[in-house]
KEZAKE-625660 format. One line per 2 residues: their letters; for each residue x, y, z of N, C-alpha, C. Coordinates in steps of 0.001 Angstrom, whole numbers, plus 500000, padded with zeros to 6 digits. Atoms other than C-alpha are relative to their C-alpha. Example, Ala and Ser with C-alpha at 12.3 -4.5 7.8 and 13.67 -1.06 7.14 Angstrom:
<rs>
as = 500890:498810:500000:512300:495500:507800:500900:501200:500000  499180:498810:499940:513670:498940:507140:499230:501090:500730
</rs>
This chain:
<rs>
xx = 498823:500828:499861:609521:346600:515704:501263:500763:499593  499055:499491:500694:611472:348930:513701:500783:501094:501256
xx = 499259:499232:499509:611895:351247:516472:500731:499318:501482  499250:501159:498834:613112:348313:519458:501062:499915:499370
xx = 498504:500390:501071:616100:347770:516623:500363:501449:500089  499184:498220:499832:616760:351756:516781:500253:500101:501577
xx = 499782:500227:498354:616661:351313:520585:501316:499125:500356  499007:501344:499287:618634:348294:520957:501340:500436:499286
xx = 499199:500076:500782:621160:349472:518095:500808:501757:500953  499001:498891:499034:621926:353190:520024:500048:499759:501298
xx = 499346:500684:498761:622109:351312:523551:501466:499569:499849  498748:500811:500080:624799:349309:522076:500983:500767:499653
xx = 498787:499394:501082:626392:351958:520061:500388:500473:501290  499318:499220:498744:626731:353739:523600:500709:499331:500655
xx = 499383:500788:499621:627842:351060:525227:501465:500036:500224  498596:500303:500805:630592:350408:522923:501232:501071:500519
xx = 499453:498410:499971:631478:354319:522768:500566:500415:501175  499936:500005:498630:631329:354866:526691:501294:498979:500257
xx = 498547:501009:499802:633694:351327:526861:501277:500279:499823  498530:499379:500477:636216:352696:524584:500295:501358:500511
xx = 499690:498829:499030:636301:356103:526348:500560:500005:501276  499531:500480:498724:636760:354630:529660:501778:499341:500089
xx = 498539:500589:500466:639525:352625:528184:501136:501049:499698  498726:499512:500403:641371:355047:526518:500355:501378:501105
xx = 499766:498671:499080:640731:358070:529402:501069:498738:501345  498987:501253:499438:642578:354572:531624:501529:500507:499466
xx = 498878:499292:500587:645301:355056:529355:500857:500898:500381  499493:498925:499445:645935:358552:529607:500417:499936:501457
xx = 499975:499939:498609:645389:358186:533551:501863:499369:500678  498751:500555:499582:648183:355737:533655:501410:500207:499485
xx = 498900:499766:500447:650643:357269:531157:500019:501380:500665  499630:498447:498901:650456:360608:533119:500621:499214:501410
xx = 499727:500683:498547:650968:358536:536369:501441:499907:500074  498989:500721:500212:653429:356828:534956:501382:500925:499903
xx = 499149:498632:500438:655282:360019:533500:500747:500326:501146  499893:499427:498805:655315:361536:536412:500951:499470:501116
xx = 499601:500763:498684:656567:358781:539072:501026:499390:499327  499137:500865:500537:658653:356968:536662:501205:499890:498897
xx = 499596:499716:501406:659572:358144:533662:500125:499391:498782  500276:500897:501324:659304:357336:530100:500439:498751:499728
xx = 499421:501281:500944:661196:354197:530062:498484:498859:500804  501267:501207:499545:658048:352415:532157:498664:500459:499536
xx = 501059:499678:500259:655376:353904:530518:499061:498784:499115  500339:501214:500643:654729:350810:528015:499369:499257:500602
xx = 500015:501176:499109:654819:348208:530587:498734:500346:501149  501115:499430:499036:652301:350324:532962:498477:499820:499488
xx = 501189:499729:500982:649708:351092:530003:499668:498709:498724  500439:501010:501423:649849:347568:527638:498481:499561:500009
xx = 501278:500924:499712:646783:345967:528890:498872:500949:499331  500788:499081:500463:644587:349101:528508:500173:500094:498642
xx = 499215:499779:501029:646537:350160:525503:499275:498934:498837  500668:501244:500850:645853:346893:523770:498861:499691:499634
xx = 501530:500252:499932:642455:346326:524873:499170:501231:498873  501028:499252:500532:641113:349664:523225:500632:500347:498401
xx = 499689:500085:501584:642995:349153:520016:499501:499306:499366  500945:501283:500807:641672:345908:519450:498694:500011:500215
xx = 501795:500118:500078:638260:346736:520375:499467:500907:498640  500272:498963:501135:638397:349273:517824:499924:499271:498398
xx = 500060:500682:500817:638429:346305:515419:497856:500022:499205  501949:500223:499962:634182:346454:516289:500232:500879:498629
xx = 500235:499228:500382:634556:349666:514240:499699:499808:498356  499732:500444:501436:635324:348011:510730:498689:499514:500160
xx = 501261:501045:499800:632412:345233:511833:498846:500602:499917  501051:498907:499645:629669:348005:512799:500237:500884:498477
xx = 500128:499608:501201:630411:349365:509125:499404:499303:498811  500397:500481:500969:630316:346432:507476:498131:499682:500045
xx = 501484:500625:499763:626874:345133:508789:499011:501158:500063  500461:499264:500281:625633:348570:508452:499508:500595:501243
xx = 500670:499193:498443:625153:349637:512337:499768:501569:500048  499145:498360:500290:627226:353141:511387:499842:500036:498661
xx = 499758:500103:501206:627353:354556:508161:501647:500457:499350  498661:500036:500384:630860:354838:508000:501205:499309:498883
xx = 499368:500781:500710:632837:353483:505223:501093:499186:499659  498394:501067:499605:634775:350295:505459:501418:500573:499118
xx = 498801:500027:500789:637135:351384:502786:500869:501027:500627  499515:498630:499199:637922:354684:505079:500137:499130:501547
xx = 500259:500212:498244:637697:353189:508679:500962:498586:499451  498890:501293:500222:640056:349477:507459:501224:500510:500005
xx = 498517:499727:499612:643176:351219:506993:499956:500643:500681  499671:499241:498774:643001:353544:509859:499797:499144:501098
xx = 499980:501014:499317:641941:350766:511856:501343:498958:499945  499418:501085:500326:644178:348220:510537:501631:500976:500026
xx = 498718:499141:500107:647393:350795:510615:500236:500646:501566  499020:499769:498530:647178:351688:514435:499842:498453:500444
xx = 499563:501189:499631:646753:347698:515036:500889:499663:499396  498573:500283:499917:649865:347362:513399:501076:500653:500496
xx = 499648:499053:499003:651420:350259:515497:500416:499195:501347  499848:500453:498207:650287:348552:518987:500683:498893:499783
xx = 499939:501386:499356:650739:344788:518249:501025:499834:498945  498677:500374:501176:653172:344439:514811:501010:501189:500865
xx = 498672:499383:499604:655476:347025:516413:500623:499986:501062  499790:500045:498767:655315:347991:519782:499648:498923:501017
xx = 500477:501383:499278:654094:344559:521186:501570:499017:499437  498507:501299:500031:656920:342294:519168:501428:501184:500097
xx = 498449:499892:500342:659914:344872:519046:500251:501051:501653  500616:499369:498637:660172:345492:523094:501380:501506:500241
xx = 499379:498586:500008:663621:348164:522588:499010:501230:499676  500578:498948:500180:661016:350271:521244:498913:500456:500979
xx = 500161:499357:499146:659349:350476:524222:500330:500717:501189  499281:499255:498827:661576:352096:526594:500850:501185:499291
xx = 499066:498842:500084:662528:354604:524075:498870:501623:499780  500877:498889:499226:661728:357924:524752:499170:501054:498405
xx = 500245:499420:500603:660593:358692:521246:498163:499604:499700  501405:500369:499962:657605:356341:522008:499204:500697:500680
xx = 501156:499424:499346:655931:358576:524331:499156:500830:499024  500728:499209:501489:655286:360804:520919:499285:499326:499677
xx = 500169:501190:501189:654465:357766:519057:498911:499496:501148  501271:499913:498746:651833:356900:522502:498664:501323:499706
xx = 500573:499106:500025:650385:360234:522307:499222:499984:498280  500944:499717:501176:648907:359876:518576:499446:498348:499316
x = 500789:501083:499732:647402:356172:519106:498889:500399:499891
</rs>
């Protein structure tokens, strides 16, 4: 039984891993796009959805510590977690001048 729970537990971890990869290589895809065709002031507005989605999934990451999936340690993985979700959604989600300025594409690039 013990090893169906080691099965079922690195399916999921891949899953997860693979999900958020997809997501954040999305990202990139669309802030290069975006770059390119548009320029930095639409890069925000192109990339939120993605953007969002693989920040807040990254919430699993705390969860999968606590319940012991990973051995990663909540006290290390909560504020790095909890400090780029206030990045995407306390900053760049409520204060929208800061997304059309061109210092966010930096401030994009280390999300």
């Amino acid at each position: 039984m013990a090893g169906f729970f080691s099965l079922l537990r690195r399916l999921y971890l891949t899953a997860y891993n693979f999900t958020l990869f997809v997501g954040w290589f999305q990202v990139l895809y669309i802030v290069l796009k975006t770059l390119k065709e548009s320029g930095h002031e639409s890069i925000y507005h192109a990339a939120e959805k993605p953007l969002l989605f693989a920040q807040t999934a990254a919430v699993l990451e705390i969860l999968h510590g606590i319940v012991g999936l990973v051995r990663s340690p909540v006290t290390a993985t909560l504020p790095q977690i909890g400090s780029r979700l206030l990045l995407a959604w306390g900053i760049l989600w409520s204060f929208p001048v800061v997304k059309t300025n061109l210092n966010f594409f930096s401030l994009f690039c280390f999300l």
